[in-house]
Structures are given as structure tokens and as C-alpha cells.
C-alpha positions, -999 to +999 in steps of 0.1 A: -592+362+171-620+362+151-618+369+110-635+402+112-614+409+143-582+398+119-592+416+087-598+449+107-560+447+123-538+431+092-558+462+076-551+489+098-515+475+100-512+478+062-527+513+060-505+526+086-473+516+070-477+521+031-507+543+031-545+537+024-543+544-014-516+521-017-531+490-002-560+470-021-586+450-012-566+422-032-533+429-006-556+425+024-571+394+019-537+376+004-522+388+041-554+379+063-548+343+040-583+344+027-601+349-006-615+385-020-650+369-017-646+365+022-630+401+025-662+419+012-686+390+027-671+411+059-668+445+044-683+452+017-659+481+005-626+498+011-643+525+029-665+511+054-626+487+056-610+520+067-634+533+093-638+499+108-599+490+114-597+529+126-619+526+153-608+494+163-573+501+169-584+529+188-606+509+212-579+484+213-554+515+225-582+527+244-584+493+266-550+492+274-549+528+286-580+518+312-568+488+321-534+504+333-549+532+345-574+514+369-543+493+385-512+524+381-495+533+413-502+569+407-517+595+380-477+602+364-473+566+358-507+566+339-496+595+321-464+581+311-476+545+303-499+564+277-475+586+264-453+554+260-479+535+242-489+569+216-453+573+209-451+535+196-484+540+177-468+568+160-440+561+150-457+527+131-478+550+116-466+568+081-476+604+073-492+589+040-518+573+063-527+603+073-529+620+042-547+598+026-575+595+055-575+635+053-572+636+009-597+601+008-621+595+035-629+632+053-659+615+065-638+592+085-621+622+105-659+619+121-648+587+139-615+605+150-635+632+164-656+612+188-621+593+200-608+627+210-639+638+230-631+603+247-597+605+250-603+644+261-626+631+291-598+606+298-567+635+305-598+653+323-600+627+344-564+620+350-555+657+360-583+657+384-568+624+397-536+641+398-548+669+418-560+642+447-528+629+448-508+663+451-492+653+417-507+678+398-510+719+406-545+727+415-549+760+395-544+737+365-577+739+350-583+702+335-608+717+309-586+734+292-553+715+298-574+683+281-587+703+256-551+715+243-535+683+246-563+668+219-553+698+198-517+683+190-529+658+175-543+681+144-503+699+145-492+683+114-455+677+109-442+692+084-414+674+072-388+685+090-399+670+127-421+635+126-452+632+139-436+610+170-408+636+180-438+667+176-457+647+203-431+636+221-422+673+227-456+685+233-462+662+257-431+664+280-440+703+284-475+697+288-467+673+315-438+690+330-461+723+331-486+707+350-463+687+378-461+694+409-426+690+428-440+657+440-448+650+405-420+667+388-397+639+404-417+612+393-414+622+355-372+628+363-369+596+375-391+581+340-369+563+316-395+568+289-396+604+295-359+611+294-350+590+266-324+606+244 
């Protein structure tokens, strides 16, 4: 892996579990192993750090999903293989992270919004799929359907649910609601789905 390639995931790592404001320029280069100098030869601050191991992690999320979904048996296993792989991001995530990123680095939330017109495309493109296959209804209309499910992503958990069990949720009525029979036992059968 190459040294930008490292700083941007030992950082992201670091954010997600104790929170942006908590982690210093001084913390990530002591865990990438190299010296301050080197860190800001590669970024030159905290921010442009930030927005860099964001959109990283995404695209590395991003190329797992399409890699799965161009060699998945059928549009359900796509969708649960992604809703397998945002449940473990999640829950590695804290809610400081995204505090911070809201509180510090507004801007940032710029970068989030292009991922979601992505990853809305990408549900679009999986209902239609589903349709083809007679997994998914066909008065579903994907516009909308992909539209909402970005949408949960800006429900905020307040405390009382995490972020990971308010997804969780969402997403096995979304994707119930959508089924077809055909589909429907596809997602009863899912392991991930019906975990307990």
C-alpha cells in the first residue's frame, strides 16, 4: 500500500473510533510509523486529512459493492452483501465521528453528498435489476425507493438506538417492502438478515 494510501486509512480508522477532534496530526503519524514532517509533506493539514480518508473509504466500500454485484447470483444477494458490509462500517464507526464532521468540517458533508448521488444510482440500478429478475415488484418505483433509502442515512440516532440497529431496521423493511414472493424467500432464508 502506498504511504498516502496508509495515512488516509490509519486516519480514517482513527477518526471513526475516537472522533476527529480527538485525534492529532501527532497520533497519525506515530500509528502510520512516520514522522509529522512526512504527514503534512502528504497533507498538508488536518482538514484536507479528513476529506481525503472520507472519500477513500467510501471508494474502497464502493469497490467491493461493484465487484460483488457484477459476479452475485441474483439482485437480493447484492442487496444483502451491501447491507452486510454498511452494517460492519457502522458499527466501527462512533457517533463522535459524526459529530465532529457535522460540528467541524460542514464543508466536508459536500463529499458525502456526491457518494449518495452514487450510491443513490447504485439502489436504482439494483431495483431495476430486481425487476428483470421477478425479485422485485414492478410498481416499485426505483426513483423514489433509492431516493428514501439515501435519506436514512441523515436519521440520526439519538441515543437510545445506534446508528447500526436504526439501519439495520430501515433496511430490512425497505427490502422486505419491495420483495416479491420470489424474493421474499430469498431474504427468509439470509442469515445476515435474520440475525438476532
Amino acid at each position: 500500500m502506498e504511504l498516502n494510501d496508509r495515512i488516509k486509512t490509519t486516519a480514517f480508522g482513527l477518526f471513526s473510533k475516537y472522533g476527529i477532534s480527538s485525534v492529532t496530526m501527532d497520533m497519525i503519524a506515530k500509528e502510520c510509523g512516520i514522522s509529522k514532517r512526512t504527514l503534512y509533506e502528504q497533507f498538508p493539514d488536518k482538514k484536507s486529512l479528513v476529506g481525503a480518508a472520507l472519500l477513500f473509504s467510501n471508494e474502497a466500500m464502493e469497490r467491493l459493492v461493484d465487484e460483488h454485484m457484477s459476479h452475485s447470483e441474483n439482485v437480493m444477494e447484492s442487496f444483502i452483501y451491501v447491507h452486510s458490509i454498511v452494517m460492519e462500517r457502522i458499527s466501527r464507526i462512533s457517533e463522535t465521528f459524526f459529530i465532529d464532521l457535522r460540528r467541524l468540517y460542514p464543508g466536508i458533508c459536500d463529499i458525502l453528498s456526491e457518494l449518495k448521488e452514487r450510491q443513490q444510482q447504485r439502489i436504482f440500478s439494483l431495483i431495476e435489476r430486481g425487476k428483470r429478475e421477478g425479485m422485485i415488484r414492478r410498481d416499485v418505483n426505483a426513483e423514489i425507493i433509492s431516493s428514501a433509502s439515501v435519506m436514512q442515512d441523515s436519521m440520526k440516532a439519538d441515543g437510545k438506538y445506534s446508528r447500526a440497529e436504526v439501519y439495520g431496521t430501515l433496511f430490512t423493511i425497505f427490502l422486505r417492502g419491495i420483495a416479491t414472493e420470489k424474493g421474499l424467500k430469498i431474504i427468509e432464508n439470509s442469515p445476515i438478515i435474520n440475525k438476532k
